[in-house]
C-alpha positions as CSV (number, residue, x, y, z in Angstrom):
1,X,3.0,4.7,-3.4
2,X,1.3,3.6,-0.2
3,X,1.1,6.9,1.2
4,X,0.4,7.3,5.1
5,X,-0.6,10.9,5.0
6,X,-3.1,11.0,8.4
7,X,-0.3,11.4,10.0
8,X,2.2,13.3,8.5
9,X,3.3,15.2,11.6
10,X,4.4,12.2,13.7
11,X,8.1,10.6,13.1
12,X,7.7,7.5,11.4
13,X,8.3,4.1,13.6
14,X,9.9,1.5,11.5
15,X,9.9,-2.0,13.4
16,X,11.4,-5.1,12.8
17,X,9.9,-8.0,10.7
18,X,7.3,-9.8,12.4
19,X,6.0,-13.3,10.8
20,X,2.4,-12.7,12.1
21,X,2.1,-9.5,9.7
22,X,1.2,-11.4,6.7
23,X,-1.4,-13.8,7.9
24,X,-3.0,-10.9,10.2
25,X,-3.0,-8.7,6.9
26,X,-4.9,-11.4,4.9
27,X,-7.2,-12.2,8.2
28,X,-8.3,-8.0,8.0
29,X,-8.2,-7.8,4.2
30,X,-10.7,-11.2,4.0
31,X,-12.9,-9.4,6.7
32,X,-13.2,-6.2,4.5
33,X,-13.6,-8.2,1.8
34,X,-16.7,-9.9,2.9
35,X,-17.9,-6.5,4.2
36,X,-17.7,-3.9,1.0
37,X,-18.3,-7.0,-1.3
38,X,-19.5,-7.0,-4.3
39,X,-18.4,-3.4,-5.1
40,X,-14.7,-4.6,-3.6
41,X,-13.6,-7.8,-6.4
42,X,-11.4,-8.3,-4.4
43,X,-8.8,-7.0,-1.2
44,X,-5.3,-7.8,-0.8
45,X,-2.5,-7.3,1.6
46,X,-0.2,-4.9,0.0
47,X,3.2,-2.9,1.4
48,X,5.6,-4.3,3.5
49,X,4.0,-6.0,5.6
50,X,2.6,-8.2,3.1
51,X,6.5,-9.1,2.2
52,X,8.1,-11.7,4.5
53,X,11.3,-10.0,6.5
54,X,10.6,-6.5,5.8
55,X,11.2,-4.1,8.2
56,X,7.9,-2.2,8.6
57,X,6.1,1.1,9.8
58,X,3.6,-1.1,12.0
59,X,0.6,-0.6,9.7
60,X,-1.6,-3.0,7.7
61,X,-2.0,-1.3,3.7
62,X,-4.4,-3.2,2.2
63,X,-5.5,-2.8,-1.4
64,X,-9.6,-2.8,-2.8
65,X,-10.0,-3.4,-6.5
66,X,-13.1,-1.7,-7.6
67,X,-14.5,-1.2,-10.9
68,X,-16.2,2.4,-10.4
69,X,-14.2,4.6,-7.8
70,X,-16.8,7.1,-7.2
71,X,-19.5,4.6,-6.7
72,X,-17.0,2.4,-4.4
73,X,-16.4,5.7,-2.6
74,X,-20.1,6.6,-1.5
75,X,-20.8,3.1,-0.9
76,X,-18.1,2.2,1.1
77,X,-18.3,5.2,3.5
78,X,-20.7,3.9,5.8
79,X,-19.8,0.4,6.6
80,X,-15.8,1.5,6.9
81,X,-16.8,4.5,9.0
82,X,-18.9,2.0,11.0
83,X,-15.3,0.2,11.6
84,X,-13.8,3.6,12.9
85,X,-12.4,3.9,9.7
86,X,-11.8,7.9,8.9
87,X,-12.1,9.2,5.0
88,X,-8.6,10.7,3.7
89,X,-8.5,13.8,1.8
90,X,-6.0,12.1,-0.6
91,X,-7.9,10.9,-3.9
92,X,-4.1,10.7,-6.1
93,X,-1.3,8.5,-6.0
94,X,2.2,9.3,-6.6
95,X,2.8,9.0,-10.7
96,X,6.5,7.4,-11.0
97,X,8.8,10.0,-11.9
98,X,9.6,10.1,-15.4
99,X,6.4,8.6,-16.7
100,X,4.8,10.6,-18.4
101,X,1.0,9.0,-17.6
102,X,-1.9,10.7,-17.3
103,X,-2.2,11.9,-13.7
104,X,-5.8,10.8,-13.7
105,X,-5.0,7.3,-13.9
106,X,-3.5,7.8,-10.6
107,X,-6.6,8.2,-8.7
108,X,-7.6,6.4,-5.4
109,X,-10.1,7.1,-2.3
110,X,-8.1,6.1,1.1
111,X,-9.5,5.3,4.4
112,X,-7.4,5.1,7.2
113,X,-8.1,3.3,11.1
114,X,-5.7,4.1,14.2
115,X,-7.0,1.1,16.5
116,X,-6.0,0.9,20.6
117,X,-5.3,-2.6,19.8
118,X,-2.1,-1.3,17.3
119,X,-3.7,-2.5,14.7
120,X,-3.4,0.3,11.9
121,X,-5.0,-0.2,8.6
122,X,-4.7,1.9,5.3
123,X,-7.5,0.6,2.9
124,X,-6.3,2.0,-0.3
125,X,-9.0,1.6,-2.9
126,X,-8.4,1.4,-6.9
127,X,-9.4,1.1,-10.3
128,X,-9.1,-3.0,-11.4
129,X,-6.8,-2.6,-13.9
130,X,-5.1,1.3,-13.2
131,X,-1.4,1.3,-13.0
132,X,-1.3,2.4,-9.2
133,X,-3.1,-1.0,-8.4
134,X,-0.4,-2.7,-10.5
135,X,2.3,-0.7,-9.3
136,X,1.8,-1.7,-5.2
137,X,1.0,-5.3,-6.2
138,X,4.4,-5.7,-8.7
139,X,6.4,-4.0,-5.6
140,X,4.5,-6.7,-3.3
141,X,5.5,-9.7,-5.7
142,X,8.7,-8.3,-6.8
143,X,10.3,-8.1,-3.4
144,X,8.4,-11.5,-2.6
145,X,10.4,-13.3,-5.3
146,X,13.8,-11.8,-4.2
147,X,14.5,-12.0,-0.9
148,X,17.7,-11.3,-1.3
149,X,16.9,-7.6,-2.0
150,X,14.0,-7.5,1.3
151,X,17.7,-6.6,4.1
152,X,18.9,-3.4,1.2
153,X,15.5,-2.5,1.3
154,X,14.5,-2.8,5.4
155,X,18.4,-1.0,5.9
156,X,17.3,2.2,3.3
157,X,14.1,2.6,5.4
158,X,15.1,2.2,8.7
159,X,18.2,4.6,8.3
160,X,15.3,6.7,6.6
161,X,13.2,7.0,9.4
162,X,15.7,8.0,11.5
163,X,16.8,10.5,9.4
164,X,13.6,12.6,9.4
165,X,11.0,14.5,10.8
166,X,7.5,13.1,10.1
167,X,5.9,10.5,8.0
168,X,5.3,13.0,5.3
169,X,8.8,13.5,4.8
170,X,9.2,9.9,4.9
171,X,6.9,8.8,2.1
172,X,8.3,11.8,0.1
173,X,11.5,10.8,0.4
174,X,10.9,7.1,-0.1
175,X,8.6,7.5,-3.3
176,X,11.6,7.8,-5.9
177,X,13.3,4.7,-4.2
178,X,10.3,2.7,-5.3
179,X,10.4,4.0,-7.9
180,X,13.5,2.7,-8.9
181,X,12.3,-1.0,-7.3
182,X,9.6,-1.1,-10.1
183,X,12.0,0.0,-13.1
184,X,13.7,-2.9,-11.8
185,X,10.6,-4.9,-11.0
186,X,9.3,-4.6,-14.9
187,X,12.0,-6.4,-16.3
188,X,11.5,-8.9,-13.9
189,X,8.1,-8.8,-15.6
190,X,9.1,-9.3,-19.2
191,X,11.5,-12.4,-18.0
192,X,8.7,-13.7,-16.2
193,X,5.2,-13.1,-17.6
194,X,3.7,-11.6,-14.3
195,X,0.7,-10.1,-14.2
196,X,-1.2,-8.7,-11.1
197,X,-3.7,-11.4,-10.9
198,X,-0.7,-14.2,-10.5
């Protein structure tokens, strides 16, 4: 989903929760915000650090809703790059495993900042309105509304990480695990009436 490939070589680091991560996330995704505006409607905090008590890789994924993702991609490479942001190769998301979605829909442009000051940021940008932006922003409110599930969850990746050799690994491992989060997440959806705008 929120794939970290810039550094797929290096063993992944998953730390405890930390309360700061969400109001930090929101303080870097505002500052974005005001800086790839309009082009960006809007930036959220996405991934676990957006979700109170998660155990985290110590990066910041943050999410831009665009409506045109070639035009969002020109235009935002100067003022990210500007940031020490660094263009990602990667221009697809994950497509859940037995959907059988067009693999188009999927698409994304992802920058990605390694900062002295730790911290990391991977600015995923998406179509408003694609299923990968509502995919990482039902896992976000899903896990949000059920903290009860955030200790399973923090357990299956730290015992993940542990387990294996790099990041890559890691994300490929983890992808049909969320997957399975968001087949339960969507009947959360039906009880509830959630949509990714709140």
């Amino acid at each position: 989903m929120a794939n970290d490939t810039t550094t797929t070589s290096t063993r992944p680091v998953v730390l405890p929760p930390d309360p700061a991560w969400q109001s930090r996330g929101r303080a870097i995704a505002d500052e974005l915000c005001a800086a790839l505006a309009p082009l960006a409607l809007r930036i959220e905090h996405i991934g676990s650090t957006a979700i109170p008590g998660m155990a985290a890789k110590p990066v910041y994924d943050l999410q831009a809703s665009v409506e045109d993702l070639a035009a969002a991609g020109d235009a935002f490479a100067g003022p990210l790059a500007a940031r020490g942001f660094q263009r990602s190769p990667y221009e697809r998301d994950h497509v859940p495993a037995g959907s059988d979605d067009d693999p188009a829909r999927w698409g994304k442009r992802l920058w990605w900042l390694r900062s002295e000051t730790g911290e990391d940021v991977n600015l995923h940008v998406r179509v408003a309105g694609s299923p990968n932006e509502r995919l990482a922003l039902l896992f976000r409110d899903w896990f949000r509304a059920h903290p009860e599930a955030v200790p399973a969850y923090a357990a299956f990746k730290r015992t993940l990480a542990d387990a294996v050799p790099d990041v890559g690994t890691y994300a490929d491992v983890k992808d049909p695990v969320v997957d399975l989060v968001v087949g339960i997440a969507e009947q959360w959806v039906t009880e509830t009436g959630w949509t990714p705008q709140g």
